[in-house]
C-alpha atoms as one frame of an Amber mdcrd trajectory, in Angstrom:
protein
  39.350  48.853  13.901  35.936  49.531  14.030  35.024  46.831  16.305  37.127
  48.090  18.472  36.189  51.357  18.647  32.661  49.911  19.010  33.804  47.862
  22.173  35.138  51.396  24.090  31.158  52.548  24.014  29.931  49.377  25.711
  29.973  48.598  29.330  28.903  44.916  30.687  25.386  45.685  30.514  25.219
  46.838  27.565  26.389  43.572  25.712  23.439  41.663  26.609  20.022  44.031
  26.378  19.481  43.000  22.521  17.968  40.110  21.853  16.649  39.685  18.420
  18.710  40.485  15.338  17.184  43.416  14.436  17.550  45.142  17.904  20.895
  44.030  18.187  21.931  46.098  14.910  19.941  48.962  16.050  22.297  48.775
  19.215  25.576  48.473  17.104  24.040  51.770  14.919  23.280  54.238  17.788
  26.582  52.851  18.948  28.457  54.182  16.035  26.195  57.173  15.861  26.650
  58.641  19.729  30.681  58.292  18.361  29.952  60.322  15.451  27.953  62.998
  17.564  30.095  63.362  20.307  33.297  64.581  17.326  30.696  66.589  15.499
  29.841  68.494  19.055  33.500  68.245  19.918  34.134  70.497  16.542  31.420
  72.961  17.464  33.015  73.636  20.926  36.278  73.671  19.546  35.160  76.361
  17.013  32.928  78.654  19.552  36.201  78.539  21.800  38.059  79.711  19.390
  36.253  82.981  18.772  36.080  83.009  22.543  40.296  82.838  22.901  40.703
  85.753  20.430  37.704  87.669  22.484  39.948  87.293  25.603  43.362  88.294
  23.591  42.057  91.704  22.670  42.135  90.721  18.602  38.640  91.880  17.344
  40.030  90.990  13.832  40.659  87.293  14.848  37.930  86.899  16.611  36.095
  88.127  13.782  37.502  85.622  11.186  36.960  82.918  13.831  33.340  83.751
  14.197  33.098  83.406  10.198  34.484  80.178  10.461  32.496  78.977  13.732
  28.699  80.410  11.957  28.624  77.740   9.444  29.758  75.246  11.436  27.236
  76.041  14.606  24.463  76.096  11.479  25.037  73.008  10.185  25.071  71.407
  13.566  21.673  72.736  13.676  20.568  71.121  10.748  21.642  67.886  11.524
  19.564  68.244  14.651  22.536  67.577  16.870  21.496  71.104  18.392  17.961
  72.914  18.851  18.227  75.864  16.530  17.315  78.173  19.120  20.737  77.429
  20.829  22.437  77.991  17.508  20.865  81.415  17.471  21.761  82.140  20.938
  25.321  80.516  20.532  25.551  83.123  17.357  24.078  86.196  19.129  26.609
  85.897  22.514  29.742  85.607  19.906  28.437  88.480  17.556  27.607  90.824
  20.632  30.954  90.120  22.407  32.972  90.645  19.520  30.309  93.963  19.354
  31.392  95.090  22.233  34.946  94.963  22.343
């Protein structure tokens, strides 16, 4: 299974840049990693949409319990580094100051 998975990241040149053991595990790690990161930063969109759907449908109380839920999530994205915090803040300040203004 998770060769597999592995084997969807890798084009044909990809296969053959590692030569010594230690690179080719490195390889095989940022492999699994970039699969990991792009689901984490799939979640964070998700979540920021979300607010953003109940912005558009006129529901200032979903779109405020869907900005509770997205604020922890865009944090801890942060943390992880998978985002500069600076775009957390400003990912947090657009949502807050729509939902202000409707």
């Amino acid at each position: 299974m998770k060769l597999a998975f592995y084997a969807l990241f890798l084009t044909s040149a990809d296969r053959n840049v590692a030569n010594s053991p230690g690179a080719k595990k490195r390889a095989r790690q940022a492999v699994n990693r970039r699969a990991h990161n792009v689901g984490m930063r799939a979640m964070m969109r998700t979540y920021i949409k979300n607010v953003y759907y109940a912005i558009e449908k006129g529901d200032k109380s979903a779109a405020e319990a869907a900005f509770k839920d997205a604020v922890p999530t865009i944090d801890r994205m942060a943390n992880k580094g998978l985002i500069h915090k600076n775009k957390a803040a400003r990912h947090k300040s657009r949502l807050n100051n729509h939902i202000h203004n409707m």
